[in-house]
C-alpha positions in Angstrom: 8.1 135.1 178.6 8.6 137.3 181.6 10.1 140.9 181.6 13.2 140.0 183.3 13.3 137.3 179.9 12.2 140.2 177.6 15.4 142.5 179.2 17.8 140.0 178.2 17.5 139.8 174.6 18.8 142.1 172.1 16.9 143.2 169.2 17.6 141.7 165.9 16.7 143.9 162.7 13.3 143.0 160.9 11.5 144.3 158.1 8.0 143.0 156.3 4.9 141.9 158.1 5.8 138.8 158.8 7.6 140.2 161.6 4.6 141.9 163.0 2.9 140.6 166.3 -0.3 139.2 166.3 -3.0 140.6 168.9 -2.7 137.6 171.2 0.9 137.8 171.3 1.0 141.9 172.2 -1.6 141.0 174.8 0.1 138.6 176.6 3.7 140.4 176.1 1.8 143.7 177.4 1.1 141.8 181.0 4.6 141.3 181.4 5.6 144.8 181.6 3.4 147.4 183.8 2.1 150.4 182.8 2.5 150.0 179.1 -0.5 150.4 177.3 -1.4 149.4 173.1 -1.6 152.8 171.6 -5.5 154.1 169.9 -4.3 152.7 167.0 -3.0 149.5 168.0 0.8 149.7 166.4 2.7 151.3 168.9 3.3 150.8 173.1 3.2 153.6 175.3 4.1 154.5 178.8 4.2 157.9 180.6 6.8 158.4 182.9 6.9 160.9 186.0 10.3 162.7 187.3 11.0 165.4 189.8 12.1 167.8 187.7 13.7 168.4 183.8 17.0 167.4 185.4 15.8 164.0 186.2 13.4 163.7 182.7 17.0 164.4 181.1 18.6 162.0 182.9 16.0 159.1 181.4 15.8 160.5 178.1 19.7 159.9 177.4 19.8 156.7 179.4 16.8 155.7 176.8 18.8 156.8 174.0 22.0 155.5 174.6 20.2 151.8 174.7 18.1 152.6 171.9 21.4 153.5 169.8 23.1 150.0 171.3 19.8 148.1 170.6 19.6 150.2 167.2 16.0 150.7 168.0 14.7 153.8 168.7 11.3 155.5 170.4 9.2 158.4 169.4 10.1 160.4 172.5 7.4 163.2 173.7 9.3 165.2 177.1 8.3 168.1 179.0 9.3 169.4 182.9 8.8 166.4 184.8 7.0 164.0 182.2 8.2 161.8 179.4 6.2 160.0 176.6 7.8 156.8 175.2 6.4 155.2 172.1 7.7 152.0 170.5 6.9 150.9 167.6 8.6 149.2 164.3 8.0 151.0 161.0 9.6 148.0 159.2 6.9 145.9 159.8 4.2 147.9 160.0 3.3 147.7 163.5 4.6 145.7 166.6 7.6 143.6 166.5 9.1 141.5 169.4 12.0 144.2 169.7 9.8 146.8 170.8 8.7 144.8 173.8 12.5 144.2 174.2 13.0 147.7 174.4 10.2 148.6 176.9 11.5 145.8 179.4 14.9 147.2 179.4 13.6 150.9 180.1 11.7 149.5 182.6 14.8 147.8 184.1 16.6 151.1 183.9 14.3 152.8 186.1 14.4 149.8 188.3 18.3 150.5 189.1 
């Protein structure tokens, strides 16, 4: 499944483990989408993002939450002048869920505009 393939879907509510990703399944989704990274702990994505100023960290942080609120999916958001922190993660099942990598592709895709 490629990025572009990831972008298109929509996330579908889950709850329970059995929604959870295994390890060889958030390996090979993590190659499809640069620059995110498994978090220490192994439940949650990551990726830092660099901007010109607060303006333009703004900017992202409402374009993320305004598809987070469509996707009803939403990140752990860490911000600061020029930087932004983006973690996904899905409490319901205790860890990674396919929506998550869902998610990430279509933030990537935003930037990509």
């Amino acid at each position: 499944m490629t990025a572009t393939d990831l972008a298109t879907q929509h996330c579908q509510p889950m709850k329970g483990k059995q929604h959870a990703l295994d390890a060889k399944k958030v390996t090979a989704l993590l190659q499809q989408l640069p620059g995110w990274q498994l978090s220490d702990d192994k439940l949650a994505i990551i990726k830092d993002f660099k901007f010109d100023d607060f303006r333009h960290t703004l900017g992202f942080i409402n374009a993320v939450g305004f598809m987070a609120n469509h996707e009803d999916h939403h990140p752990d958001i860490e911000a600061g002048y020029g930087h932004c922190q983006l973690l996904w993660s899905t409490h319901d099942v205790g860890g990674l869920s396919l929506n998550d990598f869902i998610c990430a592709a279509r933030v990537d895709q935003l930037l990509a505009r």
